[in-house]
N, C-alpha and C positions, 0 to 999 in steps of 0.2 A: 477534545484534545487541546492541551495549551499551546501556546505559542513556539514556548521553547523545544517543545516537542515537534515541530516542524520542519521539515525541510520546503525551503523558501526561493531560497536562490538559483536561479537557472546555472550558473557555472557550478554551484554542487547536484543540482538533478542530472549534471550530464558527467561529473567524476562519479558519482555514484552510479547512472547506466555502462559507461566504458572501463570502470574498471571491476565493477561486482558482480558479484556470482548471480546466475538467472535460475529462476524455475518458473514452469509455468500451467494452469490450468484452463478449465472452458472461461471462467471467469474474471482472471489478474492474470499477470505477469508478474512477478517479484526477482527487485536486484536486490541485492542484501550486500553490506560491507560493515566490516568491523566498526563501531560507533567511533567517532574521534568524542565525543563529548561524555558530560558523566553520564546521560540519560539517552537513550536511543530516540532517534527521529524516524517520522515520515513524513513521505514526500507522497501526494496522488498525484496522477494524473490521468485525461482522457480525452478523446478524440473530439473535436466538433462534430465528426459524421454522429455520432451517438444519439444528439439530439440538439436541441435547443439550449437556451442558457440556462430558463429555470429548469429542466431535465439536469443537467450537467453538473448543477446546483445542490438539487435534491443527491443526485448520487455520490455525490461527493461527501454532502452529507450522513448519507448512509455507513459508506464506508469509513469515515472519521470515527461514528459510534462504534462500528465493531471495532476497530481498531482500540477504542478505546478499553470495551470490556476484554477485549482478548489480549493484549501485552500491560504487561507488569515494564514501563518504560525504566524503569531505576537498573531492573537485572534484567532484562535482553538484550542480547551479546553486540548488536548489530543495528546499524541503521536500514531501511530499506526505503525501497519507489515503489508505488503500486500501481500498474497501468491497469488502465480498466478498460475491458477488451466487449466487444459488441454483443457476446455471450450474457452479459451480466442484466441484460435487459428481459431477456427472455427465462430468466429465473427468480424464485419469490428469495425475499429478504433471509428465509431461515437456510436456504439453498446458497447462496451467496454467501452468509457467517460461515458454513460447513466447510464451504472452499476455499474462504481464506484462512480457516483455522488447518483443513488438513495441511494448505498450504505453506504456512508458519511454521507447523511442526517439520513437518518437511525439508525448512530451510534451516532450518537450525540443527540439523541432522550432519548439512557438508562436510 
């Protein structure tokens, strides 16, 4: 995922939790709000209880890749946050893309 495609700043991680729409599965939680920019952003984020740094690392990782195969960043509607909830551990990598694809579809549904 590039740069620009990132949500970076802690005063936009938290306009984007208190003012956007949530859903949530065993997996993520997703806020989603209308993009301000031409290309939609994500933001991750997850707990220190999860794991260690290279644990938090690797997932983060993880999730960056779907993310990447799964949004067409130029035409999805919406920025989003992806917290990544203690469930995400206890499930394999194709289990995980599944959730946050049902999840996407989902949100983009409101």
């Amino acid at each position: 995922m590039k740069k620009k495609n990132r949500v970076r700043k802690s005063k936009e991680f938290q306009e984007l939790i208190h003012t956007g729409k949530k859903k949530s599965n065993a997996s993520f939680v997703l806020y989603r709000k209308n993009k301000a920019e031409t290309e939609a952003r994500v933001g991750i984020t997850l707990s220190k209880k999860i794991g260690h740094a290279v644990d938090r690392n690797k997932i983060k990782r993880q999730v960056r890749m779907m993310c990447r195969e799964l949004i067409d960043f130029e035409n999805f509607p919406s920025d989003i946050i992806l917290i990544i909830r203690f469930g995400y551990k206890s499930l394999s990598y194709e289990e995980n893309k599944k959730n946050l694809e049902k999840l996407l579809a989902k949100s983009t549904m409101i």
